[in-house]
N, CA, C and O of each residue as an XYZ file, in Angstrom:
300
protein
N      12.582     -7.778      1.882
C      11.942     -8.834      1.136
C      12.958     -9.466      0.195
O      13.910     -8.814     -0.234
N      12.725    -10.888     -0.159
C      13.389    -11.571     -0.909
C      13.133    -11.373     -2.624
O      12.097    -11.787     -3.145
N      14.187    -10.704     -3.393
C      13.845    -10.457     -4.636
C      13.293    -11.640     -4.941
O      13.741    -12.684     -4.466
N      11.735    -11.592     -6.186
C      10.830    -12.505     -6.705
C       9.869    -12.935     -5.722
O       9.117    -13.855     -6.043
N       9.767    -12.410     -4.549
C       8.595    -12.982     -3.338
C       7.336    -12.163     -3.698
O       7.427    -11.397     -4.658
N       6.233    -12.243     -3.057
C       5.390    -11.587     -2.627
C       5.141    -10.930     -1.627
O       5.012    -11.714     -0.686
N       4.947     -9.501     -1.193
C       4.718     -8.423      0.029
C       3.293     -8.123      0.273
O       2.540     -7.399     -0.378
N       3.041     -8.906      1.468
C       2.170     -7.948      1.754
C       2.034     -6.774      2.845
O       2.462     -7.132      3.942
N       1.508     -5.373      2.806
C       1.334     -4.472      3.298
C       0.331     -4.381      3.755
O      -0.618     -4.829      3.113
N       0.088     -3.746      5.097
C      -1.404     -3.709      5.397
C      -1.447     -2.583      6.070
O      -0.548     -1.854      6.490
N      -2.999     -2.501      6.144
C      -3.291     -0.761      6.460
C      -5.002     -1.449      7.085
O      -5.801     -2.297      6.689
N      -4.924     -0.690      8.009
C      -6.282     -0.613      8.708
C      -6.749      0.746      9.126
O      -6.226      1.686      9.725
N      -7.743      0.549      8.678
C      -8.897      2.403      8.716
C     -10.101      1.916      8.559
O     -10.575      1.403      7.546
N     -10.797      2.160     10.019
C     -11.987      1.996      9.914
C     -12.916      3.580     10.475
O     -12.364      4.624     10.823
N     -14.545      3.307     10.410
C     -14.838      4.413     10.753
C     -16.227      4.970     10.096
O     -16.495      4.484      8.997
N     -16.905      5.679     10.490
C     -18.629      5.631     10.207
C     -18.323      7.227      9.829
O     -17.827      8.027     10.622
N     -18.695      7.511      8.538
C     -18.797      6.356      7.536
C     -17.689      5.629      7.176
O     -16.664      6.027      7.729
N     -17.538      4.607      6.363
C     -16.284      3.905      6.077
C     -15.483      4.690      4.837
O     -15.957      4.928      3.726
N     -13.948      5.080      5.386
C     -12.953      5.633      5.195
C     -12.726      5.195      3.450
O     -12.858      3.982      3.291
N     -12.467      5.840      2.368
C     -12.072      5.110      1.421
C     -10.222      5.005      1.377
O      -9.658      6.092      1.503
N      -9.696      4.281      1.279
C      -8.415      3.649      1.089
C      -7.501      3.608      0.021
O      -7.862      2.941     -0.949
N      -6.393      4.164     -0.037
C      -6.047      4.088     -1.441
C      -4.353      3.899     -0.904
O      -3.834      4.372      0.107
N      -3.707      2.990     -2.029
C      -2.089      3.318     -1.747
C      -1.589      3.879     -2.636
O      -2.281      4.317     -3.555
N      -0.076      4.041     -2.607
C       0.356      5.090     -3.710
C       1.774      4.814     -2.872
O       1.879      4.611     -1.662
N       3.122      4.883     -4.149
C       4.678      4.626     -3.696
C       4.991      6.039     -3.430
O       4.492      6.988     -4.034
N       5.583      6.086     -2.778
C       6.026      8.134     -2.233
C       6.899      8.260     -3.546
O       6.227      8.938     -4.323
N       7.775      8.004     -3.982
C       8.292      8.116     -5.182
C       8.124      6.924     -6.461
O       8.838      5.959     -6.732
N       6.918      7.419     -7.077
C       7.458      6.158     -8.359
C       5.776      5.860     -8.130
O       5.096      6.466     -7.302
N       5.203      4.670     -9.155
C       4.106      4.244     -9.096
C       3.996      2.896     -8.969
O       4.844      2.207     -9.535
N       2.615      2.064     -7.975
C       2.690      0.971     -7.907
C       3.146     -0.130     -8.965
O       2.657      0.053    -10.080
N       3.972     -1.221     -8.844
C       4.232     -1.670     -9.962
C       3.102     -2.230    -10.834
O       2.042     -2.627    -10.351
N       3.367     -2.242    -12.062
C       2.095     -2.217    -12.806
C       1.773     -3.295    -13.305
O       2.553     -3.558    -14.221
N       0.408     -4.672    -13.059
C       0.257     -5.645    -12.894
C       1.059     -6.450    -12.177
O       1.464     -7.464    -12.746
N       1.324     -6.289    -11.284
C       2.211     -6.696    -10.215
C       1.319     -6.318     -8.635
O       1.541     -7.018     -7.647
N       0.512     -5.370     -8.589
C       0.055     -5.304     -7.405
C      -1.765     -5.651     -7.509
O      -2.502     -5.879     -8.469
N      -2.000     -5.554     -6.035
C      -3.699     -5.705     -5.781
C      -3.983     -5.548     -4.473
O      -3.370     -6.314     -3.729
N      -4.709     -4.806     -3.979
C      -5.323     -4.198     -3.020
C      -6.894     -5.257     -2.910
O      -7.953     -5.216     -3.535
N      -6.232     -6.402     -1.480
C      -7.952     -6.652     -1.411
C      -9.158     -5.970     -0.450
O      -9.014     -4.751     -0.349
N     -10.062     -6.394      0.114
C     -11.055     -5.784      0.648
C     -10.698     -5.108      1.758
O     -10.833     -3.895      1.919
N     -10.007     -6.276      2.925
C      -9.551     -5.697      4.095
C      -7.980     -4.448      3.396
O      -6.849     -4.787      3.745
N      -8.060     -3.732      2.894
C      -7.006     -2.795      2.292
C      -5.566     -3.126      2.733
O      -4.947     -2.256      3.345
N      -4.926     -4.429      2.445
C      -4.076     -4.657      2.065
C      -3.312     -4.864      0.678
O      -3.737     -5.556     -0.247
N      -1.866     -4.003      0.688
C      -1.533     -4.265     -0.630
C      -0.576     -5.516     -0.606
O       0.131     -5.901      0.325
N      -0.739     -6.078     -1.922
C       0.152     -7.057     -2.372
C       0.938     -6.947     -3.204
O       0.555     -6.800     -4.364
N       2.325     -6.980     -2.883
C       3.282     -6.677     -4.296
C       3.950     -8.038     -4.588
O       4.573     -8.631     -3.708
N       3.773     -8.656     -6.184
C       3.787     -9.486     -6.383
C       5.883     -9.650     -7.109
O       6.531     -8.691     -7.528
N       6.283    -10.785     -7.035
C       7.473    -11.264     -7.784
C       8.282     -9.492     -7.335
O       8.492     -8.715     -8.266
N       8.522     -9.218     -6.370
C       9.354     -7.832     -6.386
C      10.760     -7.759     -6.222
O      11.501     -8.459     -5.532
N      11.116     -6.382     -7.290
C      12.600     -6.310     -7.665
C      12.993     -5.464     -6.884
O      12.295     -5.037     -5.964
N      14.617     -4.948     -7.219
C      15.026     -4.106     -6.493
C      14.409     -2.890     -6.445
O      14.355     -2.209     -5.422
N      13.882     -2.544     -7.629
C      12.818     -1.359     -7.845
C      11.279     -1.283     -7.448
O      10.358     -0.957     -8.197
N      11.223     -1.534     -6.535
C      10.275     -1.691     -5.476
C      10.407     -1.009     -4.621
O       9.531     -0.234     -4.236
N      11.986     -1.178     -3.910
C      12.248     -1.071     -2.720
C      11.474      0.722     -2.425
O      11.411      1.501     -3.376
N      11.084      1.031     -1.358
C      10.607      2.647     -1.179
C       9.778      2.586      0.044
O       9.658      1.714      0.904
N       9.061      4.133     -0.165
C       8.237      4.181      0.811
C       6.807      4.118      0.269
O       6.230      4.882     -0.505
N       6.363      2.938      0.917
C       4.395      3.280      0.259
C       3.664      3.660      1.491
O       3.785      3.152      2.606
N       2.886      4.630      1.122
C       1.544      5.065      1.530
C       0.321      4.541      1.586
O      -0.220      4.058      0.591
N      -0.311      4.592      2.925
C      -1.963      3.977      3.379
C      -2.719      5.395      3.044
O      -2.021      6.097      3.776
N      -3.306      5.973      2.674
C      -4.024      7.242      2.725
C      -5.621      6.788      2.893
O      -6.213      6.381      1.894
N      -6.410      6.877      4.378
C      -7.481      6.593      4.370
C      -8.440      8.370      4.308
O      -8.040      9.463      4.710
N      -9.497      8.074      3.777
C      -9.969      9.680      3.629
C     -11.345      9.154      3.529
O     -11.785      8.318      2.740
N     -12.249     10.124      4.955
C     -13.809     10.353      5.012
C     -14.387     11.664      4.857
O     -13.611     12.475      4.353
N     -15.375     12.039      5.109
C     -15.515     13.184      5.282
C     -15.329     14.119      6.464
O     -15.599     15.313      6.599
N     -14.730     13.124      7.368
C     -14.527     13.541      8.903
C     -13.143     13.859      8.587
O     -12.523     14.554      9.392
N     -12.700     13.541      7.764
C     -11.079     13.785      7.449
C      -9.867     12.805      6.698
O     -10.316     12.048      5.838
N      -8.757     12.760      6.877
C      -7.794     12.025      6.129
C      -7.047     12.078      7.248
O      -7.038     13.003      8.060
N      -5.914     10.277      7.322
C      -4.775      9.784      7.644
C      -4.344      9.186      6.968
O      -4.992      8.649      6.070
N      -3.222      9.055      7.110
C      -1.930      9.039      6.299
C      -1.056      7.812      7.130
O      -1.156      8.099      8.323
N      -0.417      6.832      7.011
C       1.007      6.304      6.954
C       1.498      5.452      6.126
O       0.938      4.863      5.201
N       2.889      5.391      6.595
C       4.159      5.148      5.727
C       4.273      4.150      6.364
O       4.050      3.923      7.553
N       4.940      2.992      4.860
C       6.005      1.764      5.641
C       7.182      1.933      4.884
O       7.068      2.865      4.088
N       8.186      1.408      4.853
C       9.184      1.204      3.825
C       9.581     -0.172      3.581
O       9.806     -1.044      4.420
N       9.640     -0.247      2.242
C      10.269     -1.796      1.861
C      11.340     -2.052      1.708
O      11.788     -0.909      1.612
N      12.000     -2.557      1.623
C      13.515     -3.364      1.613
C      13.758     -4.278      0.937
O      13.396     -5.311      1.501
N      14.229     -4.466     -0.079
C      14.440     -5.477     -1.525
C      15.889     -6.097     -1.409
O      16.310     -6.851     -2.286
């Protein structure tokens, strides 16, 4: 990504009942007022620096169970 752009990430998990969704940076925490997760559970990372760059996590979890993946960003 181009330092100062916007990223978006996306993650799809569906499933009866419906999966709850959450992201999370493998090291470090989403940047803070800088991101937003809308309905369809995509994240958005807004104006991003070099300190961004990492691995974020999709973690969908029902009661049938939890999945997990990774993307990595590039700043």
């Amino acid at each position: 990504a181009v330092p100062g752009s916007t990223v978006e990430l996306g993650c799809s998990a569906r499933g009866d009942p419906a999966p709850q969704v959450q992201w999370h940076k493998e090291h470090g925490d989403l940047p803070w007022g800088r991101h937003e997760v809308d309905r369809e559970h995509t994240l958005r990372l807004y104006a991003v620096t070099a300190a961004d760059a990492g691995a974020y996590v999709c973690t969908a979890q029902s009661q049938l169970g939890t999945a997990a993946a990774t993307t990595f960003l590039h700043v």
